[in-house]
C-alpha positions in Angstrom: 0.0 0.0 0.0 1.1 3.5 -0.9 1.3 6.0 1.9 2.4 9.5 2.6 2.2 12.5 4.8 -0.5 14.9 5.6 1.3 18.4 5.4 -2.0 19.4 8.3 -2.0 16.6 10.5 1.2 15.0 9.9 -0.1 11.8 10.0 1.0 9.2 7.2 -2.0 7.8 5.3 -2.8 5.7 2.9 -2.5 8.3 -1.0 -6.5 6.9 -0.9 -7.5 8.6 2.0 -6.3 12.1 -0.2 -8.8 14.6 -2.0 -8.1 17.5 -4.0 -8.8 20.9 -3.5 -12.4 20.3 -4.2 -12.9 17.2 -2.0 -12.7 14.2 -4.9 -10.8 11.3 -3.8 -7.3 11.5 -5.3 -3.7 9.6 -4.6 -2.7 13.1 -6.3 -4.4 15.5 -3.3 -2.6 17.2 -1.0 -4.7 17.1 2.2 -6.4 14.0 3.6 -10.2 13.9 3.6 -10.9 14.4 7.3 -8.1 17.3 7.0 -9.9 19.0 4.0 -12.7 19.0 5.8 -11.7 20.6 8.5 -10.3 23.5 6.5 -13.7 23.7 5.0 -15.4 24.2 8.0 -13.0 26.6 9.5 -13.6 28.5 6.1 -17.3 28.8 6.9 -16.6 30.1 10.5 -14.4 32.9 9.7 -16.9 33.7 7.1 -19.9 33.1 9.7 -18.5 35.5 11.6 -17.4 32.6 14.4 -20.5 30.7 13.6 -21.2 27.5 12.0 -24.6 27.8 11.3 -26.9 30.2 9.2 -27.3 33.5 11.3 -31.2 33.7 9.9 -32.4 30.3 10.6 -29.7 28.7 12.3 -29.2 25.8 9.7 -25.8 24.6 10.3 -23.3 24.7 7.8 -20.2 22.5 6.8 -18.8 24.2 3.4 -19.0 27.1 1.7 -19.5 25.6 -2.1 -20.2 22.1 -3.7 -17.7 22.0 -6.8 -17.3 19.4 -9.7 -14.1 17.5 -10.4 -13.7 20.3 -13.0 -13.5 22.4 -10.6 -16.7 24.7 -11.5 -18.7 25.8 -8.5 -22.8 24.1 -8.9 -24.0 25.5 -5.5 -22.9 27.8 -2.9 -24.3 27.7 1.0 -23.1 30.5 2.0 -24.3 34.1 0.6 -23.3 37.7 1.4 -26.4 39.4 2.6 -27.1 43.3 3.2 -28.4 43.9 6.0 -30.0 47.3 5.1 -30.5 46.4 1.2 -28.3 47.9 -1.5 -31.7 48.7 -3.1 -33.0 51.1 -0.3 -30.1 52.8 0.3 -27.9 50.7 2.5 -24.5 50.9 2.2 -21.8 48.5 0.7 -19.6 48.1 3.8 -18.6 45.3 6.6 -20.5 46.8 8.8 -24.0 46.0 6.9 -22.7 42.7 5.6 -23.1 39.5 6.8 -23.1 35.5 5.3 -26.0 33.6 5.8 -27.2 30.4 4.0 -28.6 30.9 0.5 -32.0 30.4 1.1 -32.2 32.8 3.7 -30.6 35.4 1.5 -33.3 34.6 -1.8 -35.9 34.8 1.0 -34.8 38.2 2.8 -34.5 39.5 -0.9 -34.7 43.7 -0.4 -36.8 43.3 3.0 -35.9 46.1 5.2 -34.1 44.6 7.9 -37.0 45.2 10.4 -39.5 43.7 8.3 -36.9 40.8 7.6 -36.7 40.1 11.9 -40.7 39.5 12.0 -40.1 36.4 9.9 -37.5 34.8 12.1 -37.7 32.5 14.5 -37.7 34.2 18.2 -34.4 33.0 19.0 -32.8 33.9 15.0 -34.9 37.2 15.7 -32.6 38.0 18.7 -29.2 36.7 17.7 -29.4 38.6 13.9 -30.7 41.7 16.1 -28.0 42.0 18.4 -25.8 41.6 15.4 -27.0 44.3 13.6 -27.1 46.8 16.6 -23.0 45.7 17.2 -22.4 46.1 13.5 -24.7 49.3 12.8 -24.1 50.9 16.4 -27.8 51.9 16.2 -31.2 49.8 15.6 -32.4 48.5 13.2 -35.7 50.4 13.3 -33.0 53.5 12.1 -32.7 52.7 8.8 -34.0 55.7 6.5 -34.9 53.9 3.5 -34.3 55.8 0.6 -37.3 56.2 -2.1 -35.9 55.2 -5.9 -32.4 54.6 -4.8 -30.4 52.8 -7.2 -32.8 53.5 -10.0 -33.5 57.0 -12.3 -35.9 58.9 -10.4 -37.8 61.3 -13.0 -39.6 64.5 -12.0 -42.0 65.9 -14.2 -43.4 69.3 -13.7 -46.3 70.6 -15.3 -46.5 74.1 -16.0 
């Protein structure tokens, strides 16, 4: 049996028990499978802001994108998500950005932020408020929305 060395764990393996970069089996990969996946899931906490699970609905999450062999991306779990929506006015910054799963980001759509809570679970409701108060430094009930941002707002006058 050929073996060699996990550069993570250090541990000698069998060249079966390697993946590649996208998690497919392969004598040719340079982390082992349990190794790779704990890189993947370390991924999704720095991105989760120290969370593993969906900050919305509290579905837990193990990777950040399912890949073919190719190495083309055919789903991603995790989405970026504006708090206060791009679409009303809210800004493009860390501070009104979180990830969330995708689902909860297609569902939120442009819901103000406020409106967005009301459809959370109690306990989602408070976590995802108390992380928009530390990120915003204010509530959430703040949020000026801004009438025809991002589109062409046309005045006509009639005289």
């Amino acid at each position: 049996m050929i073996q060699k060395e996990c550069p993570k764990c250090k541990k000698i393996k069998s060249v079966n028990d390697f993946v590649t970069i996208y998690g497919y089996r392969s004598q040719k990969g340079k982390y082992c499978n349990e190794c790779h996946n704990q890189m993947e899931k370390e991924t999704v906490v720095t991105f989760l802001e120290g969370r593993d699970f969906c900050l919305y609905c509290g579905k837990k999450i193990d990777k950040m994108y399912e890949w073919e062999r190719t190495g083309k991306s055919i789903f991603t779990y995790v989405n970026l998500d504006h708090m206060d929506p791009r679409s009303l006015g809210g800004k493009d910054n860390r501070s009104n950005t979180v990830y969330c799963c995708t689902a909860c980001n297609r569902k939120k759509g442009n819901k103000t932020f406020v409106d967005w809570l009301n459809l959370l679970e109690p306990k989602y409701q408070k976590l995802s408020r108390e992380v928009y108060i530390n990120k915003h430094k204010r509530v959430p009930e703040k949020f000026k929305k801004k009438s025809g941002y991002g589109g062409i707002e046309i005045k006509f006058s009639i005289q």
